[in-house]
N, C-alpha and C positions, 0 to 999 in steps of 0.2 A: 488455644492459640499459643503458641513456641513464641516468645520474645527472643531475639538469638543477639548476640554480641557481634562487633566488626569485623572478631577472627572467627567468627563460625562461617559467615555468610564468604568470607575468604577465603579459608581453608575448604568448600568446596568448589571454590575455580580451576581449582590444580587442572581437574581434566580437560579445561578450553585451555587454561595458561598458554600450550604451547602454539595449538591453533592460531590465537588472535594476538601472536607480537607480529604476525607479517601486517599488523594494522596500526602503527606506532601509535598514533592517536586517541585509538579507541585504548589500546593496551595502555599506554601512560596516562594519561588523562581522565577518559569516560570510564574506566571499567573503577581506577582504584577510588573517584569520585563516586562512583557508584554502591561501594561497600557500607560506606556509613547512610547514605540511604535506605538500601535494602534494609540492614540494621531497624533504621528510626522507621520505614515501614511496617515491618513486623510486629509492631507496637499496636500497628492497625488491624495488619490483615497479614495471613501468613498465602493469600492466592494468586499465585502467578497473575490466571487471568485478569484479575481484578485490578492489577497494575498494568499490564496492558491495555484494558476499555479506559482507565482515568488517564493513560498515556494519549489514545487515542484523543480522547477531549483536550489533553492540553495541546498537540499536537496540532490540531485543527484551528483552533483560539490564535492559535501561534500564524495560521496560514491567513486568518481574519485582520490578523494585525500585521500581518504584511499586506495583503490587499489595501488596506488601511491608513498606509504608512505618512499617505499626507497629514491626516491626523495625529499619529501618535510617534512617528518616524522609525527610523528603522529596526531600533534598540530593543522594543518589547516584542515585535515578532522575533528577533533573532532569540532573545533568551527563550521564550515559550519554546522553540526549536531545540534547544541545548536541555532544556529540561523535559523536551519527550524522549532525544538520545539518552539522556541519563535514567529515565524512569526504562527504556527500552531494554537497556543493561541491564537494570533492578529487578526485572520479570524474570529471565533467564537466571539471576544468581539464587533468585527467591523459589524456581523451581530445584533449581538444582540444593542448596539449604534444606530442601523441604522435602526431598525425593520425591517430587510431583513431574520429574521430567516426563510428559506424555508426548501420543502423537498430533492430539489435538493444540496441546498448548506450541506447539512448532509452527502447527500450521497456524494459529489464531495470533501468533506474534510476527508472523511473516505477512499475513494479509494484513495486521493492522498496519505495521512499518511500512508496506508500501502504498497505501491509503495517502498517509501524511508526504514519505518521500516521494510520491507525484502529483501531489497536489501544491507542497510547496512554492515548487517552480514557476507553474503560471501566477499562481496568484503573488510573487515576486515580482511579474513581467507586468503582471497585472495594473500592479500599485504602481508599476514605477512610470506606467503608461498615463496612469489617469491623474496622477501626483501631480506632474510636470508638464504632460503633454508631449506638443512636437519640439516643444524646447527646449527636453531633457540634455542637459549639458551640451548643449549647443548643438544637439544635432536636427539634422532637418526632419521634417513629416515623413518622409520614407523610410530614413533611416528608424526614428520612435517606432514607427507601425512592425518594421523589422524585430525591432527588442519586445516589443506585446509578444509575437509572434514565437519570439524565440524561447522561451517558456514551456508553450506548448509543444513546440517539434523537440526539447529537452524531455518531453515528459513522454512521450512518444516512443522516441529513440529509446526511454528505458524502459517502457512496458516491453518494447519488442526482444532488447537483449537480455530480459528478466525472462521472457519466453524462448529464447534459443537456449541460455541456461538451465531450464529445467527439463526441457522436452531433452536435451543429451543426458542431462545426470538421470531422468525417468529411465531411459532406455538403457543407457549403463547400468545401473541399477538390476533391470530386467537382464539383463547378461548376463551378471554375476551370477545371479540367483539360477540361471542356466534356463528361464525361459527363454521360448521362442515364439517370436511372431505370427501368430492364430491364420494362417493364408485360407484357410478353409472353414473357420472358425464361424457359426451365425451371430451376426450379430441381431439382437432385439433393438425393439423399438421404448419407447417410454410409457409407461401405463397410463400415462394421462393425453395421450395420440388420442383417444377421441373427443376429447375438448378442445373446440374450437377456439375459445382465448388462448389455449396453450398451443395448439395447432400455428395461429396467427404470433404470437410471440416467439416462436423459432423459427418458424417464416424470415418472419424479417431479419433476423439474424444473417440471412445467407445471401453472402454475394453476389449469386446470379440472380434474386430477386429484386438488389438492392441496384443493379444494374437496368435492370425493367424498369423502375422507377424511375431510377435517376435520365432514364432517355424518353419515360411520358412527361417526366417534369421538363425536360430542355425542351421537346417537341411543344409544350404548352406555356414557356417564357416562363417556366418557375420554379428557376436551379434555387434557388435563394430557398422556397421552401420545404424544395426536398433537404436541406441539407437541414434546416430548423426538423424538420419532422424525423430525419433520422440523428439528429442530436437530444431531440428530446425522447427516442426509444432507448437509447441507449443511457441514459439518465435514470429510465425506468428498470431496465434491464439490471440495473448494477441497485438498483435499489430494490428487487426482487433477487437474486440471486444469494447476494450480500448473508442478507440473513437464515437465508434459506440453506446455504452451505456452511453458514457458522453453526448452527443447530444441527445439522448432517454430520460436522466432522467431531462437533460436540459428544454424538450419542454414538459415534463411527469409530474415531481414533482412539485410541487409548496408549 
Protein backbone atom coordinates (compact mmCIF):
# COMPACT_ATOMS: atom_id res chain seq x y z
CA UNK A 1 0.00 0.00 0.00
CA UNK A 2 1.57 3.57 -1.38
CA UNK A 3 1.21 6.10 1.47
CA UNK A 4 1.45 9.29 -1.01
CA UNK A 5 1.94 12.92 0.18
CA UNK A 6 -0.56 16.04 -0.52
CA UNK A 7 1.61 16.83 -3.70
CA UNK A 8 1.38 13.47 -5.09
CA UNK A 9 -2.37 13.07 -4.81
CA UNK A 10 -2.22 16.81 -6.44
CA UNK A 11 0.12 16.55 -8.93
CA UNK A 12 -2.29 14.01 -10.48
CA UNK A 13 -5.22 16.29 -11.00
CA UNK A 14 -3.57 18.26 -13.69
CA UNK A 15 -5.69 16.27 -16.17
CA UNK A 16 -9.30 17.31 -14.55
CA UNK A 17 -7.74 20.69 -13.43
CA UNK A 18 -9.07 22.26 -16.57
CA UNK A 19 -12.43 20.42 -16.79
CA UNK A 20 -13.62 21.23 -13.34
CA UNK A 21 -12.99 25.25 -12.91
CA UNK A 22 -16.28 25.70 -14.87
CA UNK A 23 -17.45 24.27 -11.31
CA UNK A 24 -16.11 27.11 -8.88
CA UNK A 25 -17.09 25.30 -5.85
CA UNK A 26 -16.09 22.05 -6.50
CA UNK A 27 -12.52 23.54 -8.05
CA UNK A 28 -11.95 25.98 -4.87
CA UNK A 29 -13.29 24.50 -2.15
CA UNK A 30 -14.12 20.52 -2.43
CA UNK A 31 -11.36 19.26 -4.76
CA UNK A 32 -8.24 21.41 -2.86
CA UNK A 33 -10.12 20.14 0.57
CA UNK A 34 -9.97 16.95 -0.77
CA UNK A 35 -6.03 16.53 -1.36
CA UNK A 36 -5.17 16.19 2.14
CA UNK A 37 -7.81 13.70 2.57
CA UNK A 38 -6.86 11.51 -0.18
CA UNK A 39 -3.39 11.83 1.45
CA UNK A 40 -4.55 10.83 5.07
CA UNK A 41 -6.68 8.01 3.34
CA UNK A 42 -3.92 6.31 1.76
CA UNK A 43 -2.71 5.65 5.17
CA UNK A 44 -5.78 3.14 4.83
CA UNK A 45 -6.31 2.04 1.77
CA UNK A 46 -4.92 3.08 -1.64
CA UNK A 47 -8.79 1.58 -3.42
CA UNK A 48 -10.75 4.06 -5.07
CA UNK A 49 -13.81 1.76 -4.69
CA UNK A 50 -13.33 1.45 -1.24
CA UNK A 51 -13.93 5.19 -0.69
CA UNK A 52 -16.67 5.23 -2.72
CA UNK A 53 -18.90 2.24 -0.64
CA UNK A 54 -17.65 4.25 2.83
CA UNK A 55 -18.88 7.45 0.92
CA UNK A 56 -21.94 5.70 0.19
CA UNK A 57 -22.52 5.00 4.03
CA UNK A 58 -21.60 8.26 5.05
CA UNK A 59 -23.67 9.67 2.43
CA UNK A 60 -26.90 7.81 3.44
CA UNK A 61 -26.31 8.39 7.47
CA UNK A 62 -26.29 12.02 6.23
CA UNK A 63 -29.90 11.48 4.40
CA UNK A 64 -31.09 9.69 7.99
CA UNK A 65 -30.14 12.70 9.81
CA UNK A 66 -32.04 14.85 7.67
CA UNK A 67 -35.07 12.92 7.80
CA UNK A 68 -34.26 13.16 11.25
CA UNK A 69 -33.64 16.54 11.71
CA UNK A 70 -36.35 17.25 14.45
CA UNK A 71 -34.06 15.37 16.55
CA UNK A 72 -30.75 16.35 15.72
CA UNK A 73 -31.37 19.54 13.41
CA UNK A 74 -30.13 20.37 10.59
CA UNK A 75 -26.32 20.76 11.03
CA UNK A 76 -25.24 16.88 11.29
CA UNK A 77 -27.05 15.86 8.06
CA UNK A 78 -25.65 18.84 6.15
CA UNK A 79 -22.07 17.93 7.34
CA UNK A 80 -22.39 14.10 6.65
CA UNK A 81 -23.38 15.50 3.01
CA UNK A 82 -20.24 17.80 2.68
CA UNK A 83 -18.30 14.84 3.79
CA UNK A 84 -19.70 12.31 1.10
CA UNK A 85 -18.78 15.38 -1.48
CA UNK A 86 -15.44 15.41 -0.25
CA UNK A 87 -14.70 11.68 0.22
CA UNK A 88 -16.57 11.74 -3.64
CA UNK A 89 -13.50 13.81 -4.77
CA UNK A 90 -11.15 11.44 -2.81
CA UNK A 91 -12.11 8.41 -4.82
CA UNK A 92 -11.38 9.89 -8.21
CA UNK A 93 -7.93 11.60 -7.00
CA UNK A 94 -7.10 8.22 -5.37
CA UNK A 95 -7.71 6.44 -8.63
CA UNK A 96 -6.11 8.67 -10.64
CA UNK A 97 -2.73 8.68 -7.76
CA UNK A 98 -3.04 5.30 -8.12
CA UNK A 99 -3.45 4.69 -12.06
CA UNK A 100 -6.51 2.59 -11.09
CA UNK A 101 -8.60 4.87 -13.30
CA UNK A 102 -11.01 2.05 -14.63
CA UNK A 103 -14.29 1.67 -16.45
CA UNK A 104 -15.86 0.14 -13.69
CA UNK A 105 -14.65 2.54 -11.06
CA UNK A 106 -16.73 5.54 -13.34
CA UNK A 107 -19.49 3.74 -13.39
CA UNK A 108 -19.32 2.59 -9.51
CA UNK A 109 -18.73 6.44 -8.43
CA UNK A 110 -21.43 7.66 -10.73
CA UNK A 111 -24.24 5.13 -9.54
CA UNK A 112 -23.05 5.62 -5.89
CA UNK A 113 -23.29 9.70 -6.13
CA UNK A 114 -26.56 9.52 -7.54
CA UNK A 115 -27.86 6.93 -4.82
CA UNK A 116 -27.04 9.81 -2.21
CA UNK A 117 -27.86 13.03 -4.68
CA UNK A 118 -31.58 11.69 -5.03
CA UNK A 119 -32.18 10.45 -1.97
CA UNK A 120 -31.06 13.64 -0.22
CA UNK A 121 -33.93 15.60 -1.36
CA UNK A 122 -36.93 13.81 -0.16
CA UNK A 123 -35.63 12.94 2.87
CA UNK A 124 -34.91 16.86 3.37
CA UNK A 125 -38.76 17.28 2.42
CA UNK A 126 -39.15 14.58 4.49
CA UNK A 127 -37.87 15.94 7.72
CA UNK A 128 -38.86 19.24 7.34
CA UNK A 129 -42.59 17.84 6.80
CA UNK A 130 -42.78 15.67 9.96
CA UNK A 131 -40.39 18.18 12.00
CA UNK A 132 -42.90 20.87 11.98
CA UNK A 133 -45.80 19.81 10.37
CA UNK A 134 -48.58 22.09 8.64
CA UNK A 135 -47.03 24.83 10.62
CA UNK A 136 -43.74 24.94 9.09
CA UNK A 137 -42.96 28.55 9.21
CA UNK A 138 -46.30 29.59 9.08
CA UNK A 139 -47.45 28.06 6.11
CA UNK A 140 -50.70 26.40 5.83
CA UNK A 141 -51.53 22.33 5.35
CA UNK A 142 -51.50 22.61 1.61
CA UNK A 143 -48.83 24.58 1.37
CA UNK A 144 -46.47 21.86 3.91
CA UNK A 145 -48.08 18.74 1.90
CA UNK A 146 -46.59 20.85 -1.16
CA UNK A 147 -42.90 21.05 0.43
CA UNK A 148 -43.17 16.99 1.30
CA UNK A 149 -44.03 16.84 -2.10
CA UNK A 150 -41.54 18.89 -3.45
CA UNK A 151 -38.45 16.67 -2.74
CA UNK A 152 -39.75 14.08 -4.58
CA UNK A 153 -40.75 15.84 -7.92
CA UNK A 154 -36.87 17.27 -7.22
CA UNK A 155 -35.73 13.90 -7.32
CA UNK A 156 -37.54 13.03 -10.22
CA UNK A 157 -36.84 15.84 -12.47
CA UNK A 158 -33.23 14.67 -11.89
CA UNK A 159 -33.36 11.04 -12.62
CA UNK A 160 -35.11 11.93 -15.87
CA UNK A 161 -32.53 14.85 -16.91
CA UNK A 162 -29.58 12.44 -15.65
CA UNK A 163 -31.40 10.03 -18.38
CA UNK A 164 -31.67 12.52 -21.28
CA UNK A 165 -27.97 13.30 -20.46
CA UNK A 166 -26.60 9.99 -21.06
CA UNK A 167 -28.95 8.52 -23.59
CA UNK A 168 -27.22 11.80 -26.13
CA UNK A 169 -23.67 11.34 -24.81
CA UNK A 170 -24.38 7.23 -25.37
CA UNK A 171 -25.48 8.01 -28.85
CA UNK A 172 -22.78 10.51 -29.54
CA UNK A 173 -20.55 8.50 -28.40
CA UNK A 174 -21.76 5.76 -30.88
CA UNK A 175 -21.09 8.33 -33.76
CA UNK A 176 -17.89 9.12 -33.14
CA UNK A 177 -16.94 5.67 -33.16
CA UNK A 178 -18.87 5.59 -36.74
CA UNK A 179 -21.33 3.09 -35.49
CA UNK A 180 -24.67 2.94 -36.82
CA UNK A 181 -28.05 2.04 -35.63
CA UNK A 182 -28.51 -1.88 -35.97
CA UNK A 183 -32.22 -1.28 -38.18
CA UNK A 184 -32.10 -4.75 -39.08
CA UNK A 185 -30.12 -6.04 -36.40
CA UNK A 186 -31.89 -9.39 -34.15
CA UNK A 187 -32.11 -8.49 -31.23
CA UNK A 188 -32.28 -11.64 -28.33
CA UNK A 189 -33.95 -12.11 -25.67
CA UNK A 190 -32.50 -12.80 -21.95
CA UNK A 191 -31.35 -16.48 -21.04
CA UNK A 192 -33.36 -16.46 -18.09
CA UNK A 193 -37.03 -15.83 -20.46
CA UNK A 194 -38.00 -19.10 -19.16
CA UNK A 195 -38.21 -18.30 -15.47
CA UNK A 196 -41.13 -17.29 -14.49
CA UNK A 197 -39.97 -15.06 -11.50
CA UNK A 198 -37.85 -13.40 -13.96
CA UNK A 199 -40.59 -13.53 -16.65
CA UNK A 200 -43.04 -11.66 -13.99
CA UNK A 201 -40.24 -9.20 -12.84
CA UNK A 202 -39.96 -7.48 -16.28
CA UNK A 203 -43.40 -7.78 -16.61
CA UNK A 204 -44.23 -5.50 -14.50
CA UNK A 205 -41.57 -3.18 -15.40
CA UNK A 206 -43.71 -2.28 -18.66
CA UNK A 207 -46.12 0.41 -18.99
CA UNK A 208 -48.74 -1.18 -20.94
CA UNK A 209 -49.01 -3.68 -18.25
CA UNK A 210 -48.71 -1.18 -15.44
CA UNK A 211 -51.66 0.46 -17.30
CA UNK A 212 -53.87 -3.05 -17.07
CA UNK A 213 -53.43 -2.71 -13.66
CA UNK A 214 -53.76 0.59 -12.78
CA UNK A 215 -57.55 0.41 -14.59
CA UNK A 216 -58.43 -3.15 -12.63
CA UNK A 217 -57.35 -1.38 -9.62
CA UNK A 218 -59.60 2.04 -10.33
CA UNK A 219 -62.49 -0.45 -11.81
CA UNK A 220 -62.21 -2.30 -8.15
CA UNK A 221 -61.85 1.13 -5.73
CA UNK A 222 -58.19 0.45 -5.29
CA UNK A 223 -56.03 3.19 -6.87
CA UNK A 224 -54.46 3.51 -3.38
CA UNK A 225 -53.05 -0.06 -3.80
CA UNK A 226 -51.98 -0.23 -6.92
CA UNK A 227 -49.80 2.47 -6.34
CA UNK A 228 -48.45 0.70 -2.78
CA UNK A 229 -47.84 -2.48 -4.94
CA UNK A 230 -46.11 -0.80 -7.73
CA UNK A 231 -44.02 1.26 -5.22
CA UNK A 232 -43.08 -1.53 -3.47
CA UNK A 233 -41.76 -3.51 -6.93
CA UNK A 234 -39.99 -1.05 -7.70
CA UNK A 235 -38.13 -0.91 -4.15
CA UNK A 236 -37.51 -4.48 -5.03
CA UNK A 237 -36.46 -3.82 -8.58
CA UNK A 238 -33.61 -1.40 -7.45
CA UNK A 239 -32.68 -3.73 -4.71
CA UNK A 240 -32.21 -6.64 -7.25
CA UNK A 241 -30.58 -4.76 -10.11
CA UNK A 242 -28.34 -2.73 -7.65
CA UNK A 243 -26.16 -5.36 -7.09
CA UNK A 244 -26.48 -7.34 -9.77
CA UNK A 245 -25.00 -4.67 -11.98
CA UNK A 246 -22.29 -3.61 -9.66
CA UNK A 247 -20.84 -7.11 -9.99
CA UNK A 248 -21.57 -7.07 -13.84
CA UNK A 249 -19.66 -3.94 -14.29
CA UNK A 250 -17.19 -5.14 -11.60
CA UNK A 251 -16.14 -8.22 -13.79
CA UNK A 252 -17.27 -6.15 -17.34
CA UNK A 253 -15.46 -2.83 -17.12
CA UNK A 254 -12.12 -2.36 -16.99
Amino acid sequence: MKKMTVAEVKASYEQKKDWERQFPVSACLFRPLSFPLTALLSRVTNSPSAIAWAGLGVGALACILLFRRGQFGPWPGIAGLALFALLDAADGNMARATGCVTRYGKFLDGTLGKLVEGLYLPALSAGLYFTEGPGLSGLTAPHSAGLLLSGFIALIAMLYSSYIESAHDALANEAKSGGQPGLNTKIGSSRFRGNIFYSVFINLHAFNLQVLLLSLAAFLGREALFLFFITAYYLGRIAVLFPYYIFKARAELV
